[in-house]
ZAKOL-168805 format. One record per residue (C-alpha): residue number from 0; residue in three letters; chain; x, y, z. Coordinates in pm, whole numbers. Layout:
# residues N
[drenlo NUM,"Ala","A",[X,Y,Z]]
...
This chain:
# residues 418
[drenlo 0,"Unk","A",[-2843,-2312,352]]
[drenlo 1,"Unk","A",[-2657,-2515,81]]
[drenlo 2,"Unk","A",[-2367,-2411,213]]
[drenlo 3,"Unk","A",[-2189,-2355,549]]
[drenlo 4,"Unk","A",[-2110,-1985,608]]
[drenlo 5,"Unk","A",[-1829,-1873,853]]
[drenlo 6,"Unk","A",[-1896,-1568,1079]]
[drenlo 7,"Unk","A",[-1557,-1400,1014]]
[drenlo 8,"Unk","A",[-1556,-1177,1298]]
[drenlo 9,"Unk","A",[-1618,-1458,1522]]
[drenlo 10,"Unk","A",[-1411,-1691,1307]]
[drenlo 11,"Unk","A",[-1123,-1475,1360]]
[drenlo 12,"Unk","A",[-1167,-1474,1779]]
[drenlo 13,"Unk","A",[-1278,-1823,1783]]
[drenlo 14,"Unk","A",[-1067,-2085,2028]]
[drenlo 15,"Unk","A",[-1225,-2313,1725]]
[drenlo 16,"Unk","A",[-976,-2195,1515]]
[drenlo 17,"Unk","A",[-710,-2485,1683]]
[drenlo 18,"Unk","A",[-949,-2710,1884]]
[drenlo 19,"Unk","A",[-1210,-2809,1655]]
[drenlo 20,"Unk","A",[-1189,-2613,1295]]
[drenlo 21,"Unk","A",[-1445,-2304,1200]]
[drenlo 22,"Unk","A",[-1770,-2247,1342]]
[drenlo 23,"Unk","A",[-2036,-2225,1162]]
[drenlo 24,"Unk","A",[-2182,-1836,1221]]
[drenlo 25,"Unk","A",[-2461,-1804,1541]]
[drenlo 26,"Unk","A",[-2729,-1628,1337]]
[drenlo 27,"Unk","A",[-2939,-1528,1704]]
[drenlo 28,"Unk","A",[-2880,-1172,1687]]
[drenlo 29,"Unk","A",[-2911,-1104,1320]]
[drenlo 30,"Unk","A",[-3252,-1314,1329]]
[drenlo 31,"Unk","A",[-3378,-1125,1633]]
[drenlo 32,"Unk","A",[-3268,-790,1433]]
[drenlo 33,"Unk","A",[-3454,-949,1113]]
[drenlo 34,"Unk","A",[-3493,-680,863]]
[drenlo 35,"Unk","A",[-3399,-640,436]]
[drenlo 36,"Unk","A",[-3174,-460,235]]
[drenlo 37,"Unk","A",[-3209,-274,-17]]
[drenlo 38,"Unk","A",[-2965,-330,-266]]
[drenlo 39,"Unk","A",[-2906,-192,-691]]
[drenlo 40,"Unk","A",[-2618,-274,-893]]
[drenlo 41,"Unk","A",[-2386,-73,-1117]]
[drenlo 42,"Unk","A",[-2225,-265,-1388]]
[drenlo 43,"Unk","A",[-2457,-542,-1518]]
[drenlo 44,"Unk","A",[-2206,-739,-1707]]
[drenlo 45,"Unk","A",[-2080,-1122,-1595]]
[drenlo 46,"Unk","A",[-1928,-1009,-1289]]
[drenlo 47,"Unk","A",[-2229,-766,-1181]]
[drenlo 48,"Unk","A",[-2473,-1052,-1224]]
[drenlo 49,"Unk","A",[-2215,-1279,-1012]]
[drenlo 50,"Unk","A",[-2239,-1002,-764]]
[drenlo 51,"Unk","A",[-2609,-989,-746]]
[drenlo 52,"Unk","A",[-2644,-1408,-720]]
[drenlo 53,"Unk","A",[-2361,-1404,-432]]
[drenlo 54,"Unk","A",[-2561,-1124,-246]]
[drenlo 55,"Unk","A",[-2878,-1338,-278]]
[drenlo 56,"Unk","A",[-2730,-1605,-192]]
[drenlo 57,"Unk","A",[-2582,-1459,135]]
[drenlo 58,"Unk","A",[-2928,-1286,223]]
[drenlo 59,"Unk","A",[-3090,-1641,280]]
[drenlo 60,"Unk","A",[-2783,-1759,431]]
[drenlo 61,"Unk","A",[-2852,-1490,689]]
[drenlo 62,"Unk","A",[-3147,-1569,744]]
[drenlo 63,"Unk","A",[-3290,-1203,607]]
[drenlo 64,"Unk","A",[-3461,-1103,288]]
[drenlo 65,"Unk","A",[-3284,-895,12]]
[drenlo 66,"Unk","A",[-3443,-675,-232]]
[drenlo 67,"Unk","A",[-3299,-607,-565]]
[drenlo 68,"Unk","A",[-3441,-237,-615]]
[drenlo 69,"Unk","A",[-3235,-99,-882]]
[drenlo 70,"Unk","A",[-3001,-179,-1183]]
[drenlo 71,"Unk","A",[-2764,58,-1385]]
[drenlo 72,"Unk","A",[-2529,41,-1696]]
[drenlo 73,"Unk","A",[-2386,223,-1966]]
[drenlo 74,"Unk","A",[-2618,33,-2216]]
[drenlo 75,"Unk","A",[-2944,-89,-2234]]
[drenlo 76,"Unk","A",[-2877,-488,-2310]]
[drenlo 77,"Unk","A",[-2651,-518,-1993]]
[drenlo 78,"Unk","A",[-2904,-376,-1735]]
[drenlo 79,"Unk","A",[-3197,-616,-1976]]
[drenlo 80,"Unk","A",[-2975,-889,-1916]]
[drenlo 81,"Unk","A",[-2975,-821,-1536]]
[drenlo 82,"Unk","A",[-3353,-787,-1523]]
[drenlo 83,"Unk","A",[-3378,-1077,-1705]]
[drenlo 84,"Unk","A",[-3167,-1325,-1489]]
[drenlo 85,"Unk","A",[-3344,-1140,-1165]]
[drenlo 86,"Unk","A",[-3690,-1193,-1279]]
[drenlo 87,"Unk","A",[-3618,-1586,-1371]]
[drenlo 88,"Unk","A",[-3485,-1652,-938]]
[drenlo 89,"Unk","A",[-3807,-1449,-873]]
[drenlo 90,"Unk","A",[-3686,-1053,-808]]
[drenlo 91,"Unk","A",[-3865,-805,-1064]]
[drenlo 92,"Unk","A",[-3699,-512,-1101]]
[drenlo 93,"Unk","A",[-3920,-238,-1270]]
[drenlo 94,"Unk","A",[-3832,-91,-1566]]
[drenlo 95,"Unk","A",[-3806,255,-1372]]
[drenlo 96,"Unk","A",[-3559,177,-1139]]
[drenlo 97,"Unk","A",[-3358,47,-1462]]
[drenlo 98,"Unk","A",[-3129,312,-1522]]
[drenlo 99,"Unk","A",[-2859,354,-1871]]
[drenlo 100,"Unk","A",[-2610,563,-1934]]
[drenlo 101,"Unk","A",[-2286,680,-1836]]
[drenlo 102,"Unk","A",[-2433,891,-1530]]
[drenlo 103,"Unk","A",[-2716,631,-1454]]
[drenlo 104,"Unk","A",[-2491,530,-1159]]
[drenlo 105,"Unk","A",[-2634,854,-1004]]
[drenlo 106,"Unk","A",[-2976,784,-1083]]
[drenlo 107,"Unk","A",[-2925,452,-880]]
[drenlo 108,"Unk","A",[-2739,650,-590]]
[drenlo 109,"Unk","A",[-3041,869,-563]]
[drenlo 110,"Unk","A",[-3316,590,-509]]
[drenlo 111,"Unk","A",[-3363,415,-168]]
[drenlo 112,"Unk","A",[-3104,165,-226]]
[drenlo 113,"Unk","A",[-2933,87,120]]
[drenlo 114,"Unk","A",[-2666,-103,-28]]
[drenlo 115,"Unk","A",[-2456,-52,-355]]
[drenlo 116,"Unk","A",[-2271,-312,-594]]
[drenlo 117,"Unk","A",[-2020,-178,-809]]
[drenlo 118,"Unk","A",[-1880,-417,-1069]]
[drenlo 119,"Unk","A",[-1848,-156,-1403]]
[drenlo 120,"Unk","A",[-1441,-137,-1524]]
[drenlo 121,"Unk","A",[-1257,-56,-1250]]
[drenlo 122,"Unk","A",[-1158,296,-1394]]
[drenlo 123,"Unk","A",[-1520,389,-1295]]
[drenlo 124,"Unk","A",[-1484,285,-929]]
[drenlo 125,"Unk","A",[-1344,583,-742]]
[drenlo 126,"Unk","A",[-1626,806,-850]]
[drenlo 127,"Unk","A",[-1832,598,-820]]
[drenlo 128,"Unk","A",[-1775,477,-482]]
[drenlo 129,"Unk","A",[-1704,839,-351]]
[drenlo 130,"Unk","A",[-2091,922,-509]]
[drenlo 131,"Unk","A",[-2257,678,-299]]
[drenlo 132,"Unk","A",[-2004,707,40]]
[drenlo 133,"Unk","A",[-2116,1088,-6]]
[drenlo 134,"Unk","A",[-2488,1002,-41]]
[drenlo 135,"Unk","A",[-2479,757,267]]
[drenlo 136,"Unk","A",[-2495,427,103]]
[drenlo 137,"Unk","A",[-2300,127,183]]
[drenlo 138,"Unk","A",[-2138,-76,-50]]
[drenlo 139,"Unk","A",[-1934,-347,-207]]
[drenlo 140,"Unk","A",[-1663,-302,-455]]
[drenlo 141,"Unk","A",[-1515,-531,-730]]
[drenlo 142,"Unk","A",[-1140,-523,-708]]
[drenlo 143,"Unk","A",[-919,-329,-868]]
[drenlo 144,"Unk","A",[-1108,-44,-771]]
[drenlo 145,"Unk","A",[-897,218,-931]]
[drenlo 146,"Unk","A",[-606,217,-1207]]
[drenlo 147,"Unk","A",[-368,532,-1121]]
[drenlo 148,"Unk","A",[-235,691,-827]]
[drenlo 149,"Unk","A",[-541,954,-820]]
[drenlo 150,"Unk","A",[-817,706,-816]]
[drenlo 151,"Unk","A",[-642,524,-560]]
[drenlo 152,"Unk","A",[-603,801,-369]]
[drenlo 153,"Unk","A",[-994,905,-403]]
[drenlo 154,"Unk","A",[-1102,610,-285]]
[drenlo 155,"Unk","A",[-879,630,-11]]
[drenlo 156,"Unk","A",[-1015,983,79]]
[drenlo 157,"Unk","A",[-1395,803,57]]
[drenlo 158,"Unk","A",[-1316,521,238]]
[drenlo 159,"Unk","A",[-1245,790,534]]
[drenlo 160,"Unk","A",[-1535,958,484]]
[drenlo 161,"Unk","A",[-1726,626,487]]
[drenlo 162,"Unk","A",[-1601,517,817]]
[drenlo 163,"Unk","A",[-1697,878,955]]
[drenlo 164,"Unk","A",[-1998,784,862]]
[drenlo 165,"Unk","A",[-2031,459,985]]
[drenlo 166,"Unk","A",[-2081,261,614]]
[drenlo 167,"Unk","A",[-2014,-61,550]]
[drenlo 168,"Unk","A",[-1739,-127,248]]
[drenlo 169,"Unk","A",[-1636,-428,141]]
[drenlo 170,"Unk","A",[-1434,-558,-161]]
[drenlo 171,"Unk","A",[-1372,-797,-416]]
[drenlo 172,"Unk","A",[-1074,-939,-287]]
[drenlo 173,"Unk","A",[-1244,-1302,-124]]
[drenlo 174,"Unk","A",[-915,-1441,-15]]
[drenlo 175,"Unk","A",[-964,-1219,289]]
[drenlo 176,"Unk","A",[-1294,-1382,388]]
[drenlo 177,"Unk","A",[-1169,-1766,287]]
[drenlo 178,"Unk","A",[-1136,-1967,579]]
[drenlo 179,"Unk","A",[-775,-2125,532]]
[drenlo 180,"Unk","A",[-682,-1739,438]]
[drenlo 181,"Unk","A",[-804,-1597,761]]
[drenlo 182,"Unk","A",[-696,-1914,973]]
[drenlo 183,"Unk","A",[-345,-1868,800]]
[drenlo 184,"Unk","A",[-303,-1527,841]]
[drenlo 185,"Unk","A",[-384,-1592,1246]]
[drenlo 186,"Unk","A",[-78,-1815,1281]]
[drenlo 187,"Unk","A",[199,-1616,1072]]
[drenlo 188,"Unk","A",[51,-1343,1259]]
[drenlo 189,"Unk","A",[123,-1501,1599]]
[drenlo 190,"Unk","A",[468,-1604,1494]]
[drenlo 191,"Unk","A",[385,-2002,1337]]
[drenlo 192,"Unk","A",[687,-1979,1077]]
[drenlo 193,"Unk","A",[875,-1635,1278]]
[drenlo 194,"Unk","A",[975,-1357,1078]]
[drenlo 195,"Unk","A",[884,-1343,701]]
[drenlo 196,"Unk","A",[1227,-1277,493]]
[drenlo 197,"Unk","A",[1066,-1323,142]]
[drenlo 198,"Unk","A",[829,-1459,-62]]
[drenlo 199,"Unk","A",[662,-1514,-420]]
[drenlo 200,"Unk","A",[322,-1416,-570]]
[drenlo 201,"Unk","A",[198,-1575,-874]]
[drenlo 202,"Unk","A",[-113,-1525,-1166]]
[drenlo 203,"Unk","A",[7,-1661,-1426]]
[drenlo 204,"Unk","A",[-271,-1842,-1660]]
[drenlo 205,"Unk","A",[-398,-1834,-2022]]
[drenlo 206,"Unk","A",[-539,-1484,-2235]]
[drenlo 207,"Unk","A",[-889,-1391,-2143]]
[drenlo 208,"Unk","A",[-1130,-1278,-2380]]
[drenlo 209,"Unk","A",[-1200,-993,-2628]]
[drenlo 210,"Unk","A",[-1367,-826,-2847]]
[drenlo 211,"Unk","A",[-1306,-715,-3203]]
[drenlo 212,"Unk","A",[-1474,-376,-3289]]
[drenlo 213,"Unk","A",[-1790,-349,-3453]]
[drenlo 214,"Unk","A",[-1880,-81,-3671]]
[drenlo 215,"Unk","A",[-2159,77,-3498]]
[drenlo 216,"Unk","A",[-1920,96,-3111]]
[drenlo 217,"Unk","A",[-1812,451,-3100]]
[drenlo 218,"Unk","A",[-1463,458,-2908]]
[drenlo 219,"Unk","A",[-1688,466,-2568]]
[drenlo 220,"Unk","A",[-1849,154,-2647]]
[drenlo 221,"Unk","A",[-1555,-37,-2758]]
[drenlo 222,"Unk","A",[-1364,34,-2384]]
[drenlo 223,"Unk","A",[-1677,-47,-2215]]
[drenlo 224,"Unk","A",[-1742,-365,-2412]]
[drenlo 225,"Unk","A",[-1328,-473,-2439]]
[drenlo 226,"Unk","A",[-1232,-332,-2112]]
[drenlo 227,"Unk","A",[-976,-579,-2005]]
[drenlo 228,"Unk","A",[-749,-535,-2275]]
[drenlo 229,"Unk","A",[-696,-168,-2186]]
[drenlo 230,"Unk","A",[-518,-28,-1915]]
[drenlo 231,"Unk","A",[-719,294,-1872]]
[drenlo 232,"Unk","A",[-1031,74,-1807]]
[drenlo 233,"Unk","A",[-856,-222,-1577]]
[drenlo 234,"Unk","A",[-507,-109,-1504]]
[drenlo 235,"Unk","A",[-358,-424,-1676]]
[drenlo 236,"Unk","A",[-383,-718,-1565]]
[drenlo 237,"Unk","A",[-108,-715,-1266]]
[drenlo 238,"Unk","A",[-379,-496,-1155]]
[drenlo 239,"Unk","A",[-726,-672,-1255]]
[drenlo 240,"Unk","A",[-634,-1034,-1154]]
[drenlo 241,"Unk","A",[-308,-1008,-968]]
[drenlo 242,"Unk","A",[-415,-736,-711]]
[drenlo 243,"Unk","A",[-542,-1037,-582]]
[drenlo 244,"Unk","A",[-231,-1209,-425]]
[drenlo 245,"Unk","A",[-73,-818,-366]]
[drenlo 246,"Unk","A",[-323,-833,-134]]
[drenlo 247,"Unk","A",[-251,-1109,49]]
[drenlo 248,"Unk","A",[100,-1036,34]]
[drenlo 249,"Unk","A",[22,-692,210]]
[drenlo 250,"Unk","A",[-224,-826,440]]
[drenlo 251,"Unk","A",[-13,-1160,593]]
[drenlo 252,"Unk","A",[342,-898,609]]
[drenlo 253,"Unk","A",[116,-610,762]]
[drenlo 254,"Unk","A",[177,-342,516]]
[drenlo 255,"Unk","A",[223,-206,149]]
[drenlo 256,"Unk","A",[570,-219,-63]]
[drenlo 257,"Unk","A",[806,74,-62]]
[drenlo 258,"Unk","A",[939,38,-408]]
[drenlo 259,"Unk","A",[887,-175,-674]]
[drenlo 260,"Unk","A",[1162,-289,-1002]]
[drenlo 261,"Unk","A",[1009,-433,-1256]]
[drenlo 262,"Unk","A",[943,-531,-1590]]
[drenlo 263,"Unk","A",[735,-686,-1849]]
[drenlo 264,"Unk","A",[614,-683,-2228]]
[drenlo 265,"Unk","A",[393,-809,-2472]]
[drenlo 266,"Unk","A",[436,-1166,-2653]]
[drenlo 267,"Unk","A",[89,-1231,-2796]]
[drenlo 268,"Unk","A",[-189,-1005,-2719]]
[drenlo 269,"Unk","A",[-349,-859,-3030]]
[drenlo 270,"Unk","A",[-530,-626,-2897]]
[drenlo 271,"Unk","A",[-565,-335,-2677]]
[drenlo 272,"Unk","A",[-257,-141,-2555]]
[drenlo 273,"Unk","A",[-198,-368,-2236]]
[drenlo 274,"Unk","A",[149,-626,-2147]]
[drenlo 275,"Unk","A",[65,-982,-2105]]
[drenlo 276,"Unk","A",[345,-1060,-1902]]
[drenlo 277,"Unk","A",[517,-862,-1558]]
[drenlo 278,"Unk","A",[767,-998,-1305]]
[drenlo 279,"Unk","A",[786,-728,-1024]]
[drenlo 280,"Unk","A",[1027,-698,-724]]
[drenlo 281,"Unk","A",[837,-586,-427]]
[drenlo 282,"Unk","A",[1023,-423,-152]]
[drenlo 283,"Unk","A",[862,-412,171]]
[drenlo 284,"Unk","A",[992,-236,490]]
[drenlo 285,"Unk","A",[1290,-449,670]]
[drenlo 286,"Unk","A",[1431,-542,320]]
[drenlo 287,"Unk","A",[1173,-801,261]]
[drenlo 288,"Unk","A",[1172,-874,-139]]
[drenlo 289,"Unk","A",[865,-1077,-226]]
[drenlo 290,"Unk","A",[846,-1116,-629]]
[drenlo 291,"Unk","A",[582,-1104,-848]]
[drenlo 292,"Unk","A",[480,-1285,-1164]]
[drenlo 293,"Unk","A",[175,-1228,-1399]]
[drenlo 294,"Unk","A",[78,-1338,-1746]]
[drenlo 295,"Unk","A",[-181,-1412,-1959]]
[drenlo 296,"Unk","A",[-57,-1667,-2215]]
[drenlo 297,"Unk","A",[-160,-1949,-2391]]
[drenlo 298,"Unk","A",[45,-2293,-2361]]
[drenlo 299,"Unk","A",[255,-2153,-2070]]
[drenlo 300,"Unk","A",[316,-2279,-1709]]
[drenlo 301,"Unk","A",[79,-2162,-1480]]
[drenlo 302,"Unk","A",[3,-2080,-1110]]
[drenlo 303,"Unk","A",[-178,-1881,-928]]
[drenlo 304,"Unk","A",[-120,-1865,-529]]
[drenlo 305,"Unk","A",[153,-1690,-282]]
[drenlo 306,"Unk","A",[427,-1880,-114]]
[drenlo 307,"Unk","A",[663,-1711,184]]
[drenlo 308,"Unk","A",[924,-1777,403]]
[drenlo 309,"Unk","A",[1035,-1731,760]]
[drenlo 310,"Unk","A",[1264,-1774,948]]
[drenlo 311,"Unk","A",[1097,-2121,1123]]
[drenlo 312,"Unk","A",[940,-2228,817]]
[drenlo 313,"Unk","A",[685,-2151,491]]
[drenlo 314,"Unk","A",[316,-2115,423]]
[drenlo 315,"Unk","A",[166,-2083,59]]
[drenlo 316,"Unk","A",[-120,-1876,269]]
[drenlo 317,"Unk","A",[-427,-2063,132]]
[drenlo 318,"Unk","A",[-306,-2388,220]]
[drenlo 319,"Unk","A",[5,-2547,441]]
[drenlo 320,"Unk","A",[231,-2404,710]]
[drenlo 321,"Unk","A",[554,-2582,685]]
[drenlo 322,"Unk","A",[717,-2529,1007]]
[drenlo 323,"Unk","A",[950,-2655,1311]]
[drenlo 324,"Unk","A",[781,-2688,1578]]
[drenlo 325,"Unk","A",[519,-2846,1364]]
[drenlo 326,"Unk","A",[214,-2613,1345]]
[drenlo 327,"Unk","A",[-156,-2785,1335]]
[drenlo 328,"Unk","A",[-344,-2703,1097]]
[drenlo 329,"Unk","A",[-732,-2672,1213]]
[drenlo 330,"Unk","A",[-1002,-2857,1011]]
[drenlo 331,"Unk","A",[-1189,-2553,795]]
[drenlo 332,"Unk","A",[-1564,-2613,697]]
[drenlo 333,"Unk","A",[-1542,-2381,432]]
[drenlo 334,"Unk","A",[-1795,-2176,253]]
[drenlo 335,"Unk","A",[-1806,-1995,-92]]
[drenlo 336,"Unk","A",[-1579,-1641,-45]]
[drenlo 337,"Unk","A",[-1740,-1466,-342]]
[drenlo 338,"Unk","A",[-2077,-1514,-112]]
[drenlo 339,"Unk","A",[-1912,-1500,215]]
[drenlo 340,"Unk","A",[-1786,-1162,181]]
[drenlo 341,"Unk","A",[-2125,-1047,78]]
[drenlo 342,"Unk","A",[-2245,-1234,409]]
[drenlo 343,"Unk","A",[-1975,-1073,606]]
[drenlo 344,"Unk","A",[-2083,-749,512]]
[drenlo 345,"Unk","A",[-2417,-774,537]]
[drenlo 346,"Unk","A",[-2368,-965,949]]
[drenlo 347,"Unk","A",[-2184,-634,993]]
[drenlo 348,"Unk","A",[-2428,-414,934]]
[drenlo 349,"Unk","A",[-2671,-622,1157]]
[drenlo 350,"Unk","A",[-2447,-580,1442]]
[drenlo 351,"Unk","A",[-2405,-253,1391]]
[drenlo 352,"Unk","A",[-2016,-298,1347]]
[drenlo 353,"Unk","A",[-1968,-240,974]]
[drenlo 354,"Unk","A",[-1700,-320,787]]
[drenlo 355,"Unk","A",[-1420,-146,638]]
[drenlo 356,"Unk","A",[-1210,-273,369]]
[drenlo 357,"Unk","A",[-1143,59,119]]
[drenlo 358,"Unk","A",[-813,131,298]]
[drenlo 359,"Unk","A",[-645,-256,232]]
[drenlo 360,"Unk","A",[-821,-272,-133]]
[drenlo 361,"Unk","A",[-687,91,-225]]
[drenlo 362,"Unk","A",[-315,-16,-145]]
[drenlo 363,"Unk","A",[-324,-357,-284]]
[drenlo 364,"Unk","A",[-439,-124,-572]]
[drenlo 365,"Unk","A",[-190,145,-567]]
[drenlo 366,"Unk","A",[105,-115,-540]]
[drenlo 367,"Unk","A",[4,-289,-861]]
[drenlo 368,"Unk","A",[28,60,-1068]]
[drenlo 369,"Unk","A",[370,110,-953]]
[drenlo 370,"Unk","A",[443,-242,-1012]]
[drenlo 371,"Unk","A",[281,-173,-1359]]
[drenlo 372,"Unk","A",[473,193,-1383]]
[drenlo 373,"Unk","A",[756,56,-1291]]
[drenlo 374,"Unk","A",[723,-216,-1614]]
[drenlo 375,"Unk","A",[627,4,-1814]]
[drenlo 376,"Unk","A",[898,306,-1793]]
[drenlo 377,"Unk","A",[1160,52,-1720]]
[drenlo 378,"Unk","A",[1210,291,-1391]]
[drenlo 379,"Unk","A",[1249,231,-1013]]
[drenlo 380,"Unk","A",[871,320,-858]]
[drenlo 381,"Unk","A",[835,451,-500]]
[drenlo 382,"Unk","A",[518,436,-265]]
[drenlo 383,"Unk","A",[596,812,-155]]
[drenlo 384,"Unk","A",[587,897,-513]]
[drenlo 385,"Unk","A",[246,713,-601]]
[drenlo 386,"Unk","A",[90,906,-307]]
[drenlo 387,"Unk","A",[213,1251,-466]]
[drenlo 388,"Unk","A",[179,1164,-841]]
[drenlo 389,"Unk","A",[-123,1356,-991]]
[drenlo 390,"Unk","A",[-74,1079,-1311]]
[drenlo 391,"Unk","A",[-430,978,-1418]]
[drenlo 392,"Unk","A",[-527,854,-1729]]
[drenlo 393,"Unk","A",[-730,913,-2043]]
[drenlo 394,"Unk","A",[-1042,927,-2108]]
[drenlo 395,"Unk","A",[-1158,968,-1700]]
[drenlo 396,"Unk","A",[-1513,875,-1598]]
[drenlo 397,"Unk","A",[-1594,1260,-1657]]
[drenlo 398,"Unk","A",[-1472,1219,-2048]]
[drenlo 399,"Unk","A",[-1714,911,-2091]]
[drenlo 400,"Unk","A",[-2020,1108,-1895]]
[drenlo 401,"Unk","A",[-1933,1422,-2124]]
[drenlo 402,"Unk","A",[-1901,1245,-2478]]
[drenlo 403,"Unk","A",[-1535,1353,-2464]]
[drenlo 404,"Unk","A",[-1372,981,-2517]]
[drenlo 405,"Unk","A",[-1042,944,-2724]]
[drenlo 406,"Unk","A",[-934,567,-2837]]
[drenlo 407,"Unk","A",[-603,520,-2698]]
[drenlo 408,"Unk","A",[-347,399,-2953]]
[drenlo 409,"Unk","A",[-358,-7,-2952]]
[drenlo 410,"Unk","A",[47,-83,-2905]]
[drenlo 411,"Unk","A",[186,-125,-2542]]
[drenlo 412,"Unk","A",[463,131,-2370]]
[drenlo 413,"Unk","A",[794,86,-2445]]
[drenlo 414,"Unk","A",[1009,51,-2113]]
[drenlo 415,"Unk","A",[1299,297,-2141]]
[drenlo 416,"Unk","A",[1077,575,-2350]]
[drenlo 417,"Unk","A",[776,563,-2230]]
């Protein structure tokens, strides 16, 4: 094991969490249940093959063998690239279990595959994930995992279903299986800085990439291939990166916002029909305003993290608790969270106790579209109005499976007419 890897069930009950820092997880009863997984990924792009290596990764950490059985993608040199990497750390993946296409995610579904990574565009993810909840499969989701009210909603539905069924689900969002995260989150939970009254959320960096048009991409191709520079394949990026410290924000105050005021705009982007730039007042029940700031531009000030405040003191959630009476901070061995939360899934299973994350991902989700609605119309944005809104945007999963995809004009909303 290059690395140590925290049991986060037991982390999370463990009197090591003040007298003597994280334990390193008791692998007895997954090695006396020794067994594999079968695992196939959707979306063979950066993040997919990230995916794969941090499942791997966490399969020898266990202790337990994992089988790559199965790769699928929209086009052929993503899923080649995949079976390429695979083949190099030793896992051959035959050529018919390699699966392209818009629908090959069902041709994966249908195999043996136990469990599922999903790391397409995130305006694939609710059918997707509902597909393999439906055929039994467990899984592990990239975050966002939707990008309007309805997909949030679906997933929502399947992540029901899933726990009905006794599947494991798991998402992207790693700050909930980082050590200092899940130590934190203890002590404001127990009352280390009192009462939260506010707070601030930050991801504010440089652009990302993207990708001018070639001739030969149909509009299909071009989403697929530029996906983060359009909101009906990431949901912006207040949804895509920023969901991130929502998240945490909604997991260390307990729930989701009520309302959200925001707004935002575009500076320098040059492509694609997204902002690169939000600041978003979250309201959360008991008049707690935490605010929110994204962007993606160049030369600019950045941070990313979370800072609140109670009434005893402050955290910044990842890292200090600033607080009278003093609060002691445990000493964390900490492990990788893209691979721990693969781990942690996986140690579920093996206990029999799976996991069950779609709920917290699908609001973290739904709160940055109506921080992003809000932005963009220039309105006031309710939860109670997200959960009724039948809003979903164009082209769906079902227009890219059809043939039926329309470009989306590349200019942002206009706040006020849009």
């Amino acid at each position: 094991m290059d690395k140590p890897v925290v049991s986060r069930r037991d982390f999370v009950k463990s009197a090591a969490i003040v007298a003597g820092g994280a334990m390193v997880a008791a692998q007895g009863e997954a090695q006396e249940q020794k067994k594999s997984f079968k695992v196939g990924l959707i979306g063979c792009g950066g993040r997919g093959k990230g995916a794969i290596r941090n499942n791997l990764s966490a399969g020898k950490a266990l202790g337990i063998e994992v089988k790559v059985v199965a790769l699928a993608d929209a086009y052929q040199d993503r899923v080649h690239g995949a079976q390429k990497m695979l083949a190099k750390e030793g896992h051959e993946v035959p050529a018919n279990r390699c699966f392209v296409g818009f629908d090959a995610y069902k041709k994966l579904i249908a195999t043996d595959v136990e469990i599922v990574l999903m790391a397409t565009p995130p305006n694939f993810r609710p059918w997707h994930f509902a597909a393999a909840i439906e055929a039994g499969k467990h899984v592990f989701m990239e975050k966002p995992v939707a990008v309007d009210p309805v997909g949030c909603r679906k997933i929502m539905e399947a992540g029901k279903l899933a726990a009905q069924k006794k599947l494991g689900v798991v998402a992207g969002t790693q700050r909930r299986h980082s050590a200092n995260y899940i130590a934190n989150q203890k002590l404001v939970a127990e009352g280390a800085i009192g009462k939260i009254l506010s707070g601030q959320i930050y991801w504010c960096m440089g652009k990302l990439w993207f990708k001018k048009r070639k001739k030969e991409w149909d509009p299909a191709e071009y989403l697929v291939r530029n996906w983060v520079s359009f909101t009906e394949m990431s949901g912006d990026h207040i949804c895509e990166q920023h969901v991130h410290n929502i998240d945490i924000a909604n997991w260390f105050l307990g729930g989701h916002p009520l309302v959200a005021v925001g707004f935002g705009g575009r500076a320098r982007r040059q492509t694609g029909d997204q902002f690169d730039f939000f600041s978003i007042d979250f309201e959360y029940p008991g008049g707690v305003h935490i605010q929110s700031m994204c962007r993606q531009v160049n030369g600019c000030w950045n941070r990313v993290g979370e800072h609140l405040v109670g009434e005893k003191g402050t955290t910044s959630c990842g890292g200090r608790i600033d607080a009278t009476p003093k609060v002691k901070m445990p000493k964390l061995k900490r492990s990788d969270p893209y691979m721990q939360e693969h781990y942690d899934l996986m140690e579920s299973l093996l206990k029999g106790q799976p996991l069950m994350e779609a709920q917290n991902v699908a609001e973290a989700t739904l709160a940055a579209v109506m921080g992003r609605i809000s932005a963009y119309t220039g309105q006031k944005v309710t939860w109670d109005e997200m959960m009724k809104s039948d809003f979903h945007l164009k082209p769906t999963p079902e227009d890219f499976e059809t043939g039926k995809v329309v470009l989306p004009r590349e200019e942002p909303p206009v706040p006020g007419k849009a």
